[in-house]
Residue frames as qw, qx, qy, qz and C-alpha x, y, z in Angstrom:
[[0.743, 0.574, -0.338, 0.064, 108.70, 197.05, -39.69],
 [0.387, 0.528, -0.733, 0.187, 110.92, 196.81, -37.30],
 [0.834, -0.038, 0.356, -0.421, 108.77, 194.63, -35.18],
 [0.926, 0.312, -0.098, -0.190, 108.47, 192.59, -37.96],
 [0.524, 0.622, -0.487, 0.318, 112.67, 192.64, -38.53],
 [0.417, -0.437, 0.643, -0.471, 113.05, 192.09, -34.84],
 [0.927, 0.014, 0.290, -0.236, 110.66, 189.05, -34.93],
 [0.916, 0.350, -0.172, 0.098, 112.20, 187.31, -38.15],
 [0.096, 0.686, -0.592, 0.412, 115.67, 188.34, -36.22],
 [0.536, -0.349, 0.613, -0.464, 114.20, 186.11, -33.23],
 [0.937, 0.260, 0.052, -0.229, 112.90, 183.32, -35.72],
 [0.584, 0.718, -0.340, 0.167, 116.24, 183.26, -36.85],
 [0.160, 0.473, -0.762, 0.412, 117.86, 182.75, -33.79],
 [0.837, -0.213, 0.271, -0.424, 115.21, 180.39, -32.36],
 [0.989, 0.137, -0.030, -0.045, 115.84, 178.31, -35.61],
 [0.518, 0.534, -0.586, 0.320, 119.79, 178.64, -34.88],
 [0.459, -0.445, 0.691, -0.336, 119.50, 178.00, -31.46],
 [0.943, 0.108, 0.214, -0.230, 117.39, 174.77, -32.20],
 [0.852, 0.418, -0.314, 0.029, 120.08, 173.85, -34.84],
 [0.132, 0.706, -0.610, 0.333, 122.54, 174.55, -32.55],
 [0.593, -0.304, 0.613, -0.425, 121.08, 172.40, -29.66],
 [0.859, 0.438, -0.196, -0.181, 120.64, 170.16, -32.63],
 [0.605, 0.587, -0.418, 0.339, 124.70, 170.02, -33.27],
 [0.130, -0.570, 0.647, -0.489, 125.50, 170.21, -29.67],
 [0.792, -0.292, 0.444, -0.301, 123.34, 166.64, -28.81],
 [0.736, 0.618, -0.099, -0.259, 124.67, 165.50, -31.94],
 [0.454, 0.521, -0.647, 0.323, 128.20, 165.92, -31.10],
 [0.602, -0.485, 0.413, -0.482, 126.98, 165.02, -27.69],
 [0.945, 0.135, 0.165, -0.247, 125.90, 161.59, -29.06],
 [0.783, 0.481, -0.286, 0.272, 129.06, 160.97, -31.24],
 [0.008, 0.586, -0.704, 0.401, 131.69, 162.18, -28.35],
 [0.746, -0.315, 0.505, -0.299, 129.57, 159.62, -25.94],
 [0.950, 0.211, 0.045, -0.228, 130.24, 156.99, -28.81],
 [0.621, 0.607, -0.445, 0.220, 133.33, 157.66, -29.01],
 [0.063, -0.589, 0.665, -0.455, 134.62, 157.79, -25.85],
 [0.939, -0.021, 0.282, -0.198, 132.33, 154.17, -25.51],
 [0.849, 0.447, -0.208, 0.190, 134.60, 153.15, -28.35],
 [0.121, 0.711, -0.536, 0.439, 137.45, 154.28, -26.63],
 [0.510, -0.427, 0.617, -0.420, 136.77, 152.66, -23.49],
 [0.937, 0.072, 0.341, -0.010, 136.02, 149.20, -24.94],
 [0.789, 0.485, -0.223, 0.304, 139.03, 149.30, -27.36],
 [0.054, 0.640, -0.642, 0.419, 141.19, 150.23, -23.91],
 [0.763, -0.246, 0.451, -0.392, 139.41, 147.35, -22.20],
 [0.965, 0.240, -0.047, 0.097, 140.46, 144.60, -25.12],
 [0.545, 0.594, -0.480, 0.346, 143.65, 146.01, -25.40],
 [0.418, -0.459, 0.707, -0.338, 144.07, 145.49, -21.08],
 [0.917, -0.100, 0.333, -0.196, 142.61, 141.87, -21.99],
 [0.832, 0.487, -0.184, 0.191, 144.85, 141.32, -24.90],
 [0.048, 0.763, -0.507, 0.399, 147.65, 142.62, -22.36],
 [0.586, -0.466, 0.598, -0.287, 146.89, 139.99, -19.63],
 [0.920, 0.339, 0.042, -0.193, 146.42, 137.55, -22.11],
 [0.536, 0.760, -0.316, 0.188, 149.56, 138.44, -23.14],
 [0.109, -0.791, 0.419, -0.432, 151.20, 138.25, -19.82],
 [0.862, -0.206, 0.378, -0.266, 149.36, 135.31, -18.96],
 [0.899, 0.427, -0.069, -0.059, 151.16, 133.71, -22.20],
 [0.360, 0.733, -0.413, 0.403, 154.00, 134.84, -21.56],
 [0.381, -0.383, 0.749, -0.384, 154.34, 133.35, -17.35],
 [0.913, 0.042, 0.394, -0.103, 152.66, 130.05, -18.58],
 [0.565, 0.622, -0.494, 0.223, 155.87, 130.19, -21.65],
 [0.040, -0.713, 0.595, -0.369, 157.88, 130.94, -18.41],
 [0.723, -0.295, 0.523, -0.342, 156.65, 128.12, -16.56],
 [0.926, 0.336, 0.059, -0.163, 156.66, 125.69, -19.33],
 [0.477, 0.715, -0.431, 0.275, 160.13, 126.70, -20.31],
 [0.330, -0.496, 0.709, -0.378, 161.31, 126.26, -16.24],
 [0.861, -0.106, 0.494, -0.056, 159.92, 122.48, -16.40],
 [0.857, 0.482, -0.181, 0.015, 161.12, 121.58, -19.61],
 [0.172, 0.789, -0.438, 0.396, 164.57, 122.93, -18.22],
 [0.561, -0.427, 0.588, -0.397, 164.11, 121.18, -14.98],
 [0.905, 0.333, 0.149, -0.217, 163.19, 118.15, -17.31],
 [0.531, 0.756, -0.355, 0.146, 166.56, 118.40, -19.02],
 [0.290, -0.584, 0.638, -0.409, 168.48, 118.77, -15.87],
 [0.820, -0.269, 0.429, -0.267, 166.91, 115.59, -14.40],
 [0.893, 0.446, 0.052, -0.007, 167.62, 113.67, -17.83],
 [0.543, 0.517, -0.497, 0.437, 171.42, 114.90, -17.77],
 [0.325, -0.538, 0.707, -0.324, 171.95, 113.89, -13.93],
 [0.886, 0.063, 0.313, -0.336, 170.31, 111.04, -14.74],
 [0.460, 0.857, -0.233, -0.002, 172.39, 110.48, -17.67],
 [0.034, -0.703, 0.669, -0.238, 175.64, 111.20, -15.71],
 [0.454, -0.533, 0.659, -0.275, 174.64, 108.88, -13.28],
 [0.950, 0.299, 0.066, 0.061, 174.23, 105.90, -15.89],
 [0.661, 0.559, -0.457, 0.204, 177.54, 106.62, -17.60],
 [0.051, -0.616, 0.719, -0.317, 179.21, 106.61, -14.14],
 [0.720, -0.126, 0.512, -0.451, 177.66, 103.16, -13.71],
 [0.793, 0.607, 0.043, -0.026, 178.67, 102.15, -16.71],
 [0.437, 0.696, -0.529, 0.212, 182.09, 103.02, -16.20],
 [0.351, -0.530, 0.721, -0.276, 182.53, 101.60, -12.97],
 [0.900, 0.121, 0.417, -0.019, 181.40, 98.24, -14.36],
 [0.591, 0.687, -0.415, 0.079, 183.73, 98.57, -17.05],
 [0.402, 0.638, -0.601, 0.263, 186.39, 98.66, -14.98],
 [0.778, -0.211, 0.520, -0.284, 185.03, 96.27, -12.29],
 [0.910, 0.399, 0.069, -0.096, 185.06, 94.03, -15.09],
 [0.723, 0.569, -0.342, 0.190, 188.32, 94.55, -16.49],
 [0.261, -0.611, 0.661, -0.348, 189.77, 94.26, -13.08],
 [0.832, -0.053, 0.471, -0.287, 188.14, 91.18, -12.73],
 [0.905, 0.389, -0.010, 0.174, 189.35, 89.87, -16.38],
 [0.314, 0.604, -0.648, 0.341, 193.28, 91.22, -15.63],
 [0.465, -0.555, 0.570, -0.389, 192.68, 89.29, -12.42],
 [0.886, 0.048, 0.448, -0.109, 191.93, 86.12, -14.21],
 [0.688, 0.675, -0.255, 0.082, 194.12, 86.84, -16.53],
 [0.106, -0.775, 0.542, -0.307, 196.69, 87.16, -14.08],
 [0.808, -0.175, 0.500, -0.258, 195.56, 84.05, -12.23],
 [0.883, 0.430, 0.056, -0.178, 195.43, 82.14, -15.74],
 [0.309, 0.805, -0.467, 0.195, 199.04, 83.48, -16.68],
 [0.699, -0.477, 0.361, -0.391, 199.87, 81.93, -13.15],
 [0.806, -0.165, 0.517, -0.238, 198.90, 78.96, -13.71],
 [0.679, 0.686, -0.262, 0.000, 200.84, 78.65, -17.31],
 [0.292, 0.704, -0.603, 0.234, 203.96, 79.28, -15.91],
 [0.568, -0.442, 0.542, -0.434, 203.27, 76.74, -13.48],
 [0.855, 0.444, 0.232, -0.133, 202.06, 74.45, -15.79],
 [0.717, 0.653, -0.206, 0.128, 205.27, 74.87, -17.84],
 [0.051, 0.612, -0.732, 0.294, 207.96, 74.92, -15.38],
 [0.832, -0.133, 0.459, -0.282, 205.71, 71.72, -14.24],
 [0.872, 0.483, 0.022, -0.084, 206.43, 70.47, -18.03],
 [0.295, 0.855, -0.410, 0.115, 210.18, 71.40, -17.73],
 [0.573, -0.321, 0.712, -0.249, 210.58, 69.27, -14.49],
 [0.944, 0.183, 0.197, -0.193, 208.45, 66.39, -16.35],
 [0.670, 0.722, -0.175, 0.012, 210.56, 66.87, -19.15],
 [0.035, -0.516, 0.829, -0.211, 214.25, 66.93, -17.17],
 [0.595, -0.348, 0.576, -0.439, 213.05, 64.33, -15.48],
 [0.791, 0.554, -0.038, -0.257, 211.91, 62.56, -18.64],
 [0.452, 0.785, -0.404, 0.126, 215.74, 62.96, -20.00],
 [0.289, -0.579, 0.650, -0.398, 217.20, 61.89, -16.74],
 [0.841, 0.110, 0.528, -0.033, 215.29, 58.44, -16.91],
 [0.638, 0.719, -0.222, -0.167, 216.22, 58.44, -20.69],
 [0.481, 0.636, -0.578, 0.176, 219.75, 58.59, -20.40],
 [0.509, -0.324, 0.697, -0.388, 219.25, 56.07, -17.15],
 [0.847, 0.293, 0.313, -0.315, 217.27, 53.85, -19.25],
 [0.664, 0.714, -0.220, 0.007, 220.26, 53.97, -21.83],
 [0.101, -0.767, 0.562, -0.294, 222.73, 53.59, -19.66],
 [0.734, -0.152, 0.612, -0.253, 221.15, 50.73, -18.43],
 [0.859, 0.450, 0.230, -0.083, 220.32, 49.36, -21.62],
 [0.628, 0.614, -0.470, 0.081, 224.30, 49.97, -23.16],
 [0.387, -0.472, 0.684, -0.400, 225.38, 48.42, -19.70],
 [0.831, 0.113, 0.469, -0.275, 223.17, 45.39, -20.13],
 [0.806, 0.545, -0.229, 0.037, 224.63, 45.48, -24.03],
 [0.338, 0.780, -0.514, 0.117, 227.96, 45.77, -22.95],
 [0.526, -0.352, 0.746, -0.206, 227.54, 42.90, -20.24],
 [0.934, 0.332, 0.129, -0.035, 225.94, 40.57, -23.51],
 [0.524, 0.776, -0.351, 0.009, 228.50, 41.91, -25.50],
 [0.302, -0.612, 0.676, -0.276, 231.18, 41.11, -22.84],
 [0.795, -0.154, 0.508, -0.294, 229.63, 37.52, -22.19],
 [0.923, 0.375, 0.090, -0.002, 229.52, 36.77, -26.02],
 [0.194, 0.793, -0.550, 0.172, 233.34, 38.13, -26.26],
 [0.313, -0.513, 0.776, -0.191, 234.14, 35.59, -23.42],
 [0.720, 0.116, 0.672, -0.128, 232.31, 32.85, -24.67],
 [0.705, 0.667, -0.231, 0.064, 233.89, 33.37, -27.96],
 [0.073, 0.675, -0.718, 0.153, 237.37, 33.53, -26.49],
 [0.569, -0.274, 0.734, -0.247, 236.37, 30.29, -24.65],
 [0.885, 0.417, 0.196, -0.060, 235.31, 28.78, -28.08],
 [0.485, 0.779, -0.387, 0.090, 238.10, 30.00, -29.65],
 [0.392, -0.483, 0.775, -0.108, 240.32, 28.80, -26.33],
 [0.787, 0.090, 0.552, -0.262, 238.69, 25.21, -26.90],
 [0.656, 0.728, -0.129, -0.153, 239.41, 25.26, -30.60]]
């Protein structure tokens, strides 16, 4: 009997060892899966990291030309308007200079017209002179050659 109790005692722990060695490849099998799972969900997340990093230094880069892009466009820019002003004011030098010139040549022109004009006035009142001279020698003549009609009378 106890034989027997011994034996089923050993059956008993054969079939628990077995179950055990059972449960121990079991969890064997699930820890290896897991720690597979593990290791490929730390391997996406390093790819989703460079990915990330990469996105982030090709931002960086994109952002530095655009910037550099800007830049070029406002020196560029500047260097229109300052071309833009200095012709201006070429220009308006150039029109106050002909203006000046123009002005010039008004007052020239008018102090030409003023002369003309004395000069004008000056013959005038020569030209009158002459002409109440010339009356006052008719006038004169017909006076004397009346008195001489009148003498004769």
């Amino acid at each position: 009997m106890e034989c027997r109790a011994l034996k089923r005692s050993i059956e008993k722990e054969e079939v628990a060892t077995g179950q055990y060695n059972d449960e121990r490849l079991r969890i064997n099998y699930f820890w290896l899966v897991a720690k597979k799972e593990k290791e490929d969900k730390e391997a996406e997340l390093r790819n989703k990291n460079r990915e990330y990093q990469d996105l982030q230094e090709k931002n960086a880069i994109t952002i530095k030309i655009w910037r550099q892009r800007l830049k070029h466009l406002l020196f560029q820019n500047l260097d229109q308007e300052t071309m833009v002003k200095k012709q201006g004011q070429i220009k308006l030098k150039n029109a106050e200079d002909e203006h000046r010139i123009n002005e010039r040549e008004l007052k020239q022109d008018l102090r030409a017209l003023k002369v003309q004009e004395k000069e004008q006035e000056v013959r005038q009142t020569e030209y009158q002179n002459a002409l109440n001279k010339h009356f006052n020698a008719l006038a004169t003549a017909k006076r004397k050659e009346f008195e001489r009609i009148s003498n004769e009378i």
